[in-house]
C-alpha positions in Angstrom: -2.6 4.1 -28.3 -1.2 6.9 -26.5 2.2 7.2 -24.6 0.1 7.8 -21.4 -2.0 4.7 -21.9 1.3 2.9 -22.1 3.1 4.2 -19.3 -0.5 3.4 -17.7 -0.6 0.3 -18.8 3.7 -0.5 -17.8 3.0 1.0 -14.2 -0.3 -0.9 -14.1 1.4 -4.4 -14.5 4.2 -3.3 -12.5 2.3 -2.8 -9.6 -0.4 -5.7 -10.1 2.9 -8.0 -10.5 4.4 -6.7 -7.2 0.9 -7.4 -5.2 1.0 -10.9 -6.8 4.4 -11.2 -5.2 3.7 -9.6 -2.1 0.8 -12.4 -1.4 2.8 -15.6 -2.7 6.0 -15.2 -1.8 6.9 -17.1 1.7 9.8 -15.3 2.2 8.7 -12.4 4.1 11.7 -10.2 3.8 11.1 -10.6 -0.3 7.5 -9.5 0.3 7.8 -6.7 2.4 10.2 -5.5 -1.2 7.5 -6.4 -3.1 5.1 -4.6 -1.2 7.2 -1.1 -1.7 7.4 -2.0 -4.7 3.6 -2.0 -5.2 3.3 0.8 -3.5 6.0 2.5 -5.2 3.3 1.8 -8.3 0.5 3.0 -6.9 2.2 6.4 -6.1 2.9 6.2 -10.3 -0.6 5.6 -10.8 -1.5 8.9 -8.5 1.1 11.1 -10.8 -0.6 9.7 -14.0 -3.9 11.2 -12.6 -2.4 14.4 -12.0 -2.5 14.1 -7.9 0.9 15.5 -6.8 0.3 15.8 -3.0 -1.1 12.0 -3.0 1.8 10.7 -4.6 3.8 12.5 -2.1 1.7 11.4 0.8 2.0 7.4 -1.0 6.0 7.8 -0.9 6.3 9.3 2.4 3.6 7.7 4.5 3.8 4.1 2.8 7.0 3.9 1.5 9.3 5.9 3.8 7.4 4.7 6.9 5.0 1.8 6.8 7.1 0.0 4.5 10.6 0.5 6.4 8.3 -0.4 9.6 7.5 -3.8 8.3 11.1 -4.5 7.3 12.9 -3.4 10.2 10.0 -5.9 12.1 10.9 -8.5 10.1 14.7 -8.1 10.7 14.3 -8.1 14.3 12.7 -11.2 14.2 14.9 -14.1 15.0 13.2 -16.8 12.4 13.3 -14.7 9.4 15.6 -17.8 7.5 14.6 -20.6 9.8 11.4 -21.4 7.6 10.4 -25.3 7.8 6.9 -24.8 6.5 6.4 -26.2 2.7 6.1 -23.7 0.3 3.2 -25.2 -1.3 -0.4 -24.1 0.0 -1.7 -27.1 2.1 -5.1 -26.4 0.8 -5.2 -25.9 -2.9 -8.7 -26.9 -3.5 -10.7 -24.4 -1.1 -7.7 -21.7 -2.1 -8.9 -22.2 -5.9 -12.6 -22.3 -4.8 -12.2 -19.0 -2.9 -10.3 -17.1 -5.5 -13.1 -18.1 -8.5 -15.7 -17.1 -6.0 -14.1 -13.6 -5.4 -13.3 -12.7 -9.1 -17.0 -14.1 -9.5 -18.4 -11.7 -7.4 -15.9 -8.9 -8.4 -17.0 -9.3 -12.2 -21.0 -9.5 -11.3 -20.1 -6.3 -9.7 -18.1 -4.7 -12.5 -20.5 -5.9 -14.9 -23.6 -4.3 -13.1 -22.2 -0.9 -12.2 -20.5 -0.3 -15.7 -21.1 2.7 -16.7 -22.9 2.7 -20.2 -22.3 6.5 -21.3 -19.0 8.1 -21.1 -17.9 10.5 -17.9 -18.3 14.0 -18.4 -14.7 15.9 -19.1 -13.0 16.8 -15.9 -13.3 20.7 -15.4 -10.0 22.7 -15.1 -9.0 23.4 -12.2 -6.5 26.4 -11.6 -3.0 26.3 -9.9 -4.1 29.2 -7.5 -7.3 26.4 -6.4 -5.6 23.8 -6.3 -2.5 25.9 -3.9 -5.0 27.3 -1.7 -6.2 23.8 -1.0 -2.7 22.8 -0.4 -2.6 25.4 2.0 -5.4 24.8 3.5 -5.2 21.2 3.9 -1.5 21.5 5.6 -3.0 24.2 8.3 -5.8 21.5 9.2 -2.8 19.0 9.4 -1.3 20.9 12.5 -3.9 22.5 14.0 -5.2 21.1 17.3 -8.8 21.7 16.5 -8.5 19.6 13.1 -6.1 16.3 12.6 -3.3 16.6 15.2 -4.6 14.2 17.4 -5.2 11.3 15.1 -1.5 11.9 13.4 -0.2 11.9 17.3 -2.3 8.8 18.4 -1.2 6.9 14.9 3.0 8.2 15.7 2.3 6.6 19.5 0.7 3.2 18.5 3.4 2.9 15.5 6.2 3.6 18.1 4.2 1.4 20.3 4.9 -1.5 17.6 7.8 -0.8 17.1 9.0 -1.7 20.8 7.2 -4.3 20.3 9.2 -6.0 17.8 12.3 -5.1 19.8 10.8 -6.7 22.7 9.5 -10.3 21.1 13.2 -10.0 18.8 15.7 -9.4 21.4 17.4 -13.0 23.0 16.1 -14.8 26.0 18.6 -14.6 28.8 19.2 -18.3 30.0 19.1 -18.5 33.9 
């Protein structure tokens, strides 16, 4: 075993353990951690595979936005420690059902579409490509014929949410 295939495998189990958090914890502050923390893992995954610019993109986009969204959402909430609900799912049978029906159908799946020769070698791909695309890709980024629309409409309905949050957080004035 190689020290890729370990750090694969550490950063792997890191990030599968943070999404089992993130989706049992009932704490929601502790969640929203454990969700940056799986994305955090994610963005490891992306440098294992060589994918600089989507790392980037996973730490800035998810991480230094979405994620600090959700918390700062949470925060502004008024019954972040008033939880009265039992921690205990109230439906453990049809949970348990559900879940063996999902990884059934997620292993039928896996199972048919495995592939039964190996993957060709990824080709080389030269710095100068790969800066050119880069380049490219950041020039469609602010150009109004390309993507500076859908970035402006996804900034508005995020700052949209945002006032939300500070709207449904802020006290009720008593009269």
């Amino acid at each position: 075993m190689t020290i890729q295939q370990v750090v694969f495998i550490l950063i792997s189990l890191f990030t599968i353990i943070s999404a089992i958090v993130v989706v049992t914890d009932r704490n929601l502050f502790r969640a929203a951690i454990a969700l940056m923390a799986s994305f955090l893992g994610v963005a490891g995954l992306y440098i294992l595979l060589e994918a600089g610019f989507l790392a980037a993109a996973q730490l800035l986009v998810y991480i230094g936005a979405i994620s600090i969204l959700v918390i700062f959402s949470i925060m502004m909430t008024r019954r972040l420690m008033q939880t009265v609900e039992s921690p205990f799912n109230s439906q453990p049978i049809w949970g348990l059902a559900t879940a063996i029906l999902a990884f059934t159908l997620l292993a039928v799946v896996a199972l048919r579409t495995w592939p039964t020769s190996k993957y060709p070698a990824p080709a080389e791909v030269s710095g100068v490509v790969i800066e050119a695309g880069v380049k490219q890709l950041g020039a469609l980024l602010v150009s109004p014929e390309a993507y500076v629309i859908p970035f402006e409409v996804a900034s508005v309905l995020l700052l949209a949410a945002l006032v939300g949050a500070v709207f449904l957080a802020r006290p009720e004035k008593e009269s």
